[in-house]
Structure formats: C-alpha cells, structure tokens
N, C-alpha and C positions, 0 to 999 in steps of 0.2 A: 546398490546401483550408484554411481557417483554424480554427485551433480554435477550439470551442464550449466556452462555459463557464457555468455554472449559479453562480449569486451570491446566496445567501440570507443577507440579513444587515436585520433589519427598523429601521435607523438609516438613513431615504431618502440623509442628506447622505454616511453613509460608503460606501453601498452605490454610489452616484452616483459617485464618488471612486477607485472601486475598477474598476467597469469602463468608467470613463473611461482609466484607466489601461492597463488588460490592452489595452483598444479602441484606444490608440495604438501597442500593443505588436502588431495582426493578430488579437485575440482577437474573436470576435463572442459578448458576456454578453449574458443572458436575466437580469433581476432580479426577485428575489423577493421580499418583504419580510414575509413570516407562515412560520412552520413548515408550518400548513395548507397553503397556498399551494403551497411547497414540494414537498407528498405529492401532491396533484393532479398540479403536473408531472412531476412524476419516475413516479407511476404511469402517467401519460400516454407519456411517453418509453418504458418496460417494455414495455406492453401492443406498440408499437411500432417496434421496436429495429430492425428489418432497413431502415424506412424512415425513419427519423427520427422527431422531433429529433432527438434522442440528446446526450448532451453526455461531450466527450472529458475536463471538470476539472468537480469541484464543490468550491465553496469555502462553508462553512457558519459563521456565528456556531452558539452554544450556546444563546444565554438569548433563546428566540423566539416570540414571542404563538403558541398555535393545540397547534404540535408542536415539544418542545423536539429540538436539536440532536441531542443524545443517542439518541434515536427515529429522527432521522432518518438516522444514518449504516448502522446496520443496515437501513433498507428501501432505500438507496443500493445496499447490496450487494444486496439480494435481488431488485432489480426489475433494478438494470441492473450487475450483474457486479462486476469487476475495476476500473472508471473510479474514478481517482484522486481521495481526497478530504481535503482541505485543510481542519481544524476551526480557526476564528479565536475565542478566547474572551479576555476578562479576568480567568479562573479560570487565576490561574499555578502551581498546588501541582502537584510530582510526580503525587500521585493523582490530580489531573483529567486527564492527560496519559496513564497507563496506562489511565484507565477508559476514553478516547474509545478510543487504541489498539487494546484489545482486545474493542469492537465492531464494529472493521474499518477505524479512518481511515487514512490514510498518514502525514498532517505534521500540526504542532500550532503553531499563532504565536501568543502571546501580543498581546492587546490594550495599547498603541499598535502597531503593528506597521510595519516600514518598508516600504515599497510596492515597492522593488527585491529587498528578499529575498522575498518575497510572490512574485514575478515569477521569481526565480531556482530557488525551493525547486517551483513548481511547474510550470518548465521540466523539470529534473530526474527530477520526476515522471513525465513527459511522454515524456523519451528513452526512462525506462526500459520505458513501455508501449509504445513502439514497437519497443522491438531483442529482437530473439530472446535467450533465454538461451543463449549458447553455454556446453556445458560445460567444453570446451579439455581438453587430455591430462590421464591419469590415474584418469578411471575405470575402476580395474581389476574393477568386479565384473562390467562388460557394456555394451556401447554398441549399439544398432538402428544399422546403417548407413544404413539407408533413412530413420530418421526422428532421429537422432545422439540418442537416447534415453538414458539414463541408468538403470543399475540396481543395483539393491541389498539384495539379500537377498531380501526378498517385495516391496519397492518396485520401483518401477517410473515413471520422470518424464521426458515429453517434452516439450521446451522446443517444438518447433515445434505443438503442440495445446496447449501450455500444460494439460495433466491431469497427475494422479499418483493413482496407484494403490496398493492396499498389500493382496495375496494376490487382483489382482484387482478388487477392492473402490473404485470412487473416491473421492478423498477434497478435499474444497470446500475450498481454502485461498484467503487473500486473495493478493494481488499479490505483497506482497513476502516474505509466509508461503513460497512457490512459487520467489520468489528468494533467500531467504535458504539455500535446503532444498537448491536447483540448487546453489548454491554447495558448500556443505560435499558434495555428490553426486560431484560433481566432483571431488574431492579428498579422496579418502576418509584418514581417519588424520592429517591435517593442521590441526594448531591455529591457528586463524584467533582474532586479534584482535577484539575489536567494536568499534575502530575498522575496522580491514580488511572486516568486516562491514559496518558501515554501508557504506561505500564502495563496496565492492561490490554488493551488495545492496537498499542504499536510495537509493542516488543514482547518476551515474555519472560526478562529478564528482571524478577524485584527487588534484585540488590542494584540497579539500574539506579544514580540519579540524576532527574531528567535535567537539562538545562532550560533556559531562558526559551533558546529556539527550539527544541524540544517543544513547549509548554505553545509556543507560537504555532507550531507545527500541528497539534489537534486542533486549535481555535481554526486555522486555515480549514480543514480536514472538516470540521463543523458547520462552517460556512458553506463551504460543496456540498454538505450533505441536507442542509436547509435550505438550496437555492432547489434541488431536484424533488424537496419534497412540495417547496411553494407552491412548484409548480400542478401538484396534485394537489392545494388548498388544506396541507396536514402538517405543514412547518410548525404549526402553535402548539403539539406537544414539546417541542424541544424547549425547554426555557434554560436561559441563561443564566447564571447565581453571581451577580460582581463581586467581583473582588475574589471570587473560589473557581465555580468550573459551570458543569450543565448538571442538570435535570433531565427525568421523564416525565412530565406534569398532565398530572390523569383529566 
C-alpha cells in the first residue's frame, strides 16, 4: 500500500516540487497550500480515522496564510495520533527547533532543504512507526510475557499497544517520547548517549551520524517527557549523566 502524505506548504512551485518528488519515490501527496486549508483536512482525516484518508507523513512549512504551522502540529497530534510530522521552516535558531519540538513534531529541515534528506529523514520516520519497540533483555524490574511489556516501578509500557501507564494512570506521550522511554525501560541503570539515543530512538538508521541538533533534539524530547511525568511525581527515575546522556535510575 503506498504511503500517504499530507504536504502543506503555501509556495505552489515548492509544494509542486516536493510531491512530485515523494510521487516518484511511491508516496501518493494530497497538497495543501493555507494552514486553513490544512485544519479542514486533517479534522476531516480525525473525525474519520478507521476509514480514511488518513495520512501516514505530514510535512508542514511554518509561516502559513489561515493557520500558522505552529497551530497546526498540536491539532496533528490531537485529531490524528502518533503520524509522523516533518516541520520544514526558514526559521533556523535552535529556539524554533525546540519550540516546534516540544508541540509534538518529529524532524525539523531547514529551508533550502535537500530533497533526498527530506526523503530519507522521513523514511526513517516511517520504519520507526511501523516496527514494534522491542525491549531486548534486561528489563529486570518485570516483563508481561503475553504482551513483552515493560515495567518499572509504578510504570508500566507496552510496546505492542504502544500505552504507558504510571500507578495506572495513562500517560499521552508522542512517538518518539514513547521510544525514547522504551529504550532507557529496557535497560534499566544504563547510560545511554544522545547519540545512542537518537539512533535508537529517533531513527533506526546506525550508520546514522547524529549532529549537534540531532543530539539537542532528544535533550528537547527529554525535557517533554520529564515535564509529563513531574507531573505524576515520577520524573526522579530519569537522571541526567553530564557531559554524556540519561539514565533509568532504579
């Protein structure tokens, strides 16, 4: 089945360019060209998820007549889940990069952007929403056989429902909030790199090597996921390792 891709970018020539491209690559793009535009379909897609559209990538400019980018990567999450979402801006500062981030995007490209890594970063994206989190040996606090579950302490993370719980309690994390969390679950007491992190976690690419904002981009992703657990009084498993990466700290 080919993937489906959502393309809101209101510059007709780049938008044209972009899933002409994916379109040669098996993508079938739906284009958008207003932010408005954009919430129509995507609340369109929400209201009906079990039958379609639906769209398995969306790829978003920022700076968009109707409803800016910024808008719209939170109703992304809210109408249609987990589906991987690709912010394309000409806003290259670190801050615009944590602020899309930590409204829920996955990846960020800088405006001119090359159309192979466009292609590649949200391949990437792609495996990672289709492969089960495996946790692999080690989680010694508890595993569901029935469902290779993960646990830990009052949490509680099954890769094969993709939930996670905390005294009970579910807790809405994004994609890679979920994989970043699997990971360090799995390996409790083991200092992972954010390189090793991203790698794991954000892509599933190991010849992959991360950059600078890469490595910025889990610490961001870390921070959201310590702010949601605060707020269940469970953030002080997560510890920090300076100068390296995080911990699962029993």
């Amino acid at each position: 089945m080919p993937r489906r891709a959502l393309v809101v970018e209101d510059d007709a020539s780049l938008n044209e360019i972009v899933c002409t491209f994916l379109g040669q690559e098996g993508y079938v793009c739906t284009p958008v060209f207003s932010g408005s535009e954009a919430r129509l379909v995507i609340e369109g897609a929400g209201r009906d998820r079990a039958a379609g559209p639906g769209f398995d990538l969306i790829i978003t400019d920022l700076m968009l007549p109707g409803m800016p980018g910024e808008k719209l990567v939170p109703l992304v999450r809210d109408r249609l889940g987990a589906v991987p979402i690709i912010v394309t801006s000409a806003k290259g500062a670190v801050s615009d990069r944590v602020a899309l981030l930590r409204t829920g995007a996955d990846d960020y490209l800088v405006k001119p952007f090359d159309l192979d890594e466009l292609l590649a970063r949200a391949e990437a994206l792609l495996r990672r929403a289709a492969r089960p989190v495996n946790g692999g040996a080690g989680a010694e606090e508890g595993r569901s056989e029935t469902e290779d579950a993960l646990a830990f302490g009052t949490w509680r993370l099954s890769p094969e429902t993709r939930t996670f719980t905390v005294a009970g309690a579910p807790v809405r994390l994004t994609r890679t909030e979920f994989d970043l969390l699997a990971t360090l679950m799995a390996h409790p007491d083991r200092v992972f790199t954010k390189r090793e992190l991203y790698v794991l976690a954000c892509t599933d690419d190991a010849a992959l090597t991360p950059t600078v904002a890469d490595e910025k981009t889990v610490v961001t992703h870390m921070g959201n996921l310590r702010a949601k657990l605060k707020a269940l009084g469970t953030d002080g498993y997560l510890e920090t390792v300076w100068g390296i990466g995080f911990k699962l700290r029993r």
